[in-house]
C-alpha positions in Angstrom: -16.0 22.6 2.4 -17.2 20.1 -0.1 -19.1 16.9 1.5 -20.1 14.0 -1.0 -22.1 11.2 0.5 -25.2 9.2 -1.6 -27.3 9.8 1.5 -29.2 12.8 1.8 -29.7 12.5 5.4 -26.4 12.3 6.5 -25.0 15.1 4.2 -27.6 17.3 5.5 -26.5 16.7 9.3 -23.0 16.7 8.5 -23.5 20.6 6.7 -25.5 21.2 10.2 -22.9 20.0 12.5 -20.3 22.3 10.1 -22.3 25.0 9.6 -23.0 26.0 13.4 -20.6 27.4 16.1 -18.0 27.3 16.5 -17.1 26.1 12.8 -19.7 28.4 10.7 -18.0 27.0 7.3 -19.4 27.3 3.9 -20.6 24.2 2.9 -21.5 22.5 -0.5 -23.6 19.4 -0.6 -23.1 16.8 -3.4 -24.3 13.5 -4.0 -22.6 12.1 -7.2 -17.9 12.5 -6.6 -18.2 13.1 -10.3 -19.0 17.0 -9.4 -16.3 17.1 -7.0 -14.3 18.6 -9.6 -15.9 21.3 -11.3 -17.1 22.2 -7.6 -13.8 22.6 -6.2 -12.8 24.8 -9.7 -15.3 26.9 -9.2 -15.6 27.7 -5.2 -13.6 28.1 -2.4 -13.3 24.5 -0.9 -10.5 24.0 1.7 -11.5 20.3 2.0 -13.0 17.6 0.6 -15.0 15.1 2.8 -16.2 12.1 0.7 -17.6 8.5 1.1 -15.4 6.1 0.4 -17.9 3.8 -1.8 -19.1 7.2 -3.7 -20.6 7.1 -7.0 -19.0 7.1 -9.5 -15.9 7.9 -8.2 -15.1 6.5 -5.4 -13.7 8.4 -2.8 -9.8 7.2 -3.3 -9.6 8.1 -6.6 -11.7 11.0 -6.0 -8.4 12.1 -3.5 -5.9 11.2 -6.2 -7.7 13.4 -8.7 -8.3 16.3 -6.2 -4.7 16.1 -4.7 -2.6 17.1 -7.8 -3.1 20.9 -9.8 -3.7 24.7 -9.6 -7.0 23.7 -7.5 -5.4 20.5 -5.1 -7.6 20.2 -1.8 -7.0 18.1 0.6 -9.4 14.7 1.0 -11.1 13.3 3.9 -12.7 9.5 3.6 -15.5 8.2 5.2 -16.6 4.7 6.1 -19.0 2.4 8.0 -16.5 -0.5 7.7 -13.8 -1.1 10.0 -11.6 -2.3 7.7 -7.7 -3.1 7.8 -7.3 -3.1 4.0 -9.0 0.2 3.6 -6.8 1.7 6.3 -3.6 0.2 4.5 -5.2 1.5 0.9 -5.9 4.9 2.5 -2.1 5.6 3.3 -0.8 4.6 -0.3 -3.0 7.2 -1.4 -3.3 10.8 -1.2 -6.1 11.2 0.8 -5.6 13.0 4.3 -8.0 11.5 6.3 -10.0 8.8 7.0 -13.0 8.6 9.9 -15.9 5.6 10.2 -19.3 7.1 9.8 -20.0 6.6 14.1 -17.0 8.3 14.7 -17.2 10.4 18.0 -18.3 14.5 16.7 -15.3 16.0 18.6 -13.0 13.4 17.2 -14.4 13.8 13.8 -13.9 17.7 13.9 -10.6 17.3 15.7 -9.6 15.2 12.1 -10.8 18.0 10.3 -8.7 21.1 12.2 -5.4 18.8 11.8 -6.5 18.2 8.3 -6.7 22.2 7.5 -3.4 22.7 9.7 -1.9 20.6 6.6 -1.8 17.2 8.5 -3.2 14.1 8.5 -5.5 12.5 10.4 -7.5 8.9 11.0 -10.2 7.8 13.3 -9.0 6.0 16.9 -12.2 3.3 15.3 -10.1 2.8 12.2 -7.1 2.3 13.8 -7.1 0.3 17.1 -8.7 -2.9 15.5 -5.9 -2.7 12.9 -3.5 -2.4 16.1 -4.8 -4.9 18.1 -3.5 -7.4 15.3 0.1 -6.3 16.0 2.8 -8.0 19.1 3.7 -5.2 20.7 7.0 -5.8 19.5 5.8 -5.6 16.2 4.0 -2.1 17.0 7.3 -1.2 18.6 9.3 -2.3 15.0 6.8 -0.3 12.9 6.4 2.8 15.0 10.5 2.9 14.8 10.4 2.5 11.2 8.4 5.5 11.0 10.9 7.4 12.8 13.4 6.3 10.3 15.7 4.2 12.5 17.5 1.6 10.8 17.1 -2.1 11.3 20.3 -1.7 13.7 19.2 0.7 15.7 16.1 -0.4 16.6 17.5 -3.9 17.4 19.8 -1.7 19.7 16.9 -0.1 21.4 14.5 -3.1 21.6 17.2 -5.9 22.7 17.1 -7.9 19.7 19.0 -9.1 17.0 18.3 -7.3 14.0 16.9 -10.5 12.1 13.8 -10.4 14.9 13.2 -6.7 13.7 13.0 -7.7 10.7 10.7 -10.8 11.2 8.3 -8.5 13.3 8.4 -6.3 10.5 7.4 -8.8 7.9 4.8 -9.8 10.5 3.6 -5.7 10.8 3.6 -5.8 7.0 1.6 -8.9 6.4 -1.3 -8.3 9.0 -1.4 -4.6 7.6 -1.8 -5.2 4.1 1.7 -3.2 3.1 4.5 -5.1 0.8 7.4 -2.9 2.1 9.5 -1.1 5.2 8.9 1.8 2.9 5.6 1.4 3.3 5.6 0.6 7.1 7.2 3.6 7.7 4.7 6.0 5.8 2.1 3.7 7.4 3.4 4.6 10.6 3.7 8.5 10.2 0.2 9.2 8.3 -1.5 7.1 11.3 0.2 9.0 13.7 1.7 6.2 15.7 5.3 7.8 14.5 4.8 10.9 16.7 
């Protein structure tokens, strides 16, 4: 496991939370993202967890990079904003996780098992302020988009003509930060509200 953070302190008690039972991984520390690369060539890293604002790569690109080759690892973003536009950024790229910096320890390490099992995973403090912006019908509308229903089906299964799906979807779509249904519906699945 690779962690990439500009503060010492909180790498250090990250490795210690990692590195004791019942997780005993192999950690590497790193200050600078612009390591992250040759690190993850040249050791056995499973996962990358970085900051978001690392230097000088920050930690979306840094998951865009590390995504794609012979030595792709999955990325893990970290935060002390709770911030709708990072959560919406966060599922157009390839990272697999993203977690604010208070995040609860056995929802943080919970993140990280679901990451390793191949999925994705984001903190409930990233997520539920960006929810609370959405009508429940338009939580309704997005989670059905990201269970692939058409525009007629879900008006069939809410009660509503399918122009009011797809003006609660334009709503979803505006208050999250996301141009498309397309997008909607991936939002939907790499949050988890789709399951």
């Amino acid at each position: 496991m690779l962690l990439i953070d500009g503060h010492e302190l909180f790498l250090s008690a990250l490795k210690r939370l990692l590195t004791s039972k019942p997780w005993n991984a192999s950690v590497v520390l790193s200050t600078r993202s612009s390591e992250a690369v040759a690190i993850v060539r040249s050791s056995l890293i499973d996962v990358v967890v970085c900051d978001v604002q690392a230097k000088p790569v920050p930690g979306t690109d840094l998951s865009a990079i590390l995504s794609t080759g012979p030595h792709a690892v999955p990325v893990i973003l970290l935060t002390e904003d709770e911030d709708g536009p990072l959560l919406a950024a966060f599922v157009l790229s390839p990272a697999a996780g993203l977690f604010r910096k208070d995040t609860p320890v056995e929802e943080f390490l919970e993140g990280i098992a679901e990451v390793l099992r191949g999925g994705h995973a984001v903190g409930r403090t990233m997520l539920q302020p960006v929810l609370d912006r959405l009508t429940p019908p338009e939580r309704k509308v997005v989670f059905l988009v990201g269970r692939r229903q058409s525009d007629r089906a879900i008006a069939a299964s809410l009660g509503l003509s399918q122009e009011s799906v797809r003006d609660h979807l334009a709503q979803a779509c505006r208050k999250l930060g996301l141009q498309s249904r397309a997008e909607a519906g991936r939002w939907a699945v790499k949050v988890g509200l789709a399951q």
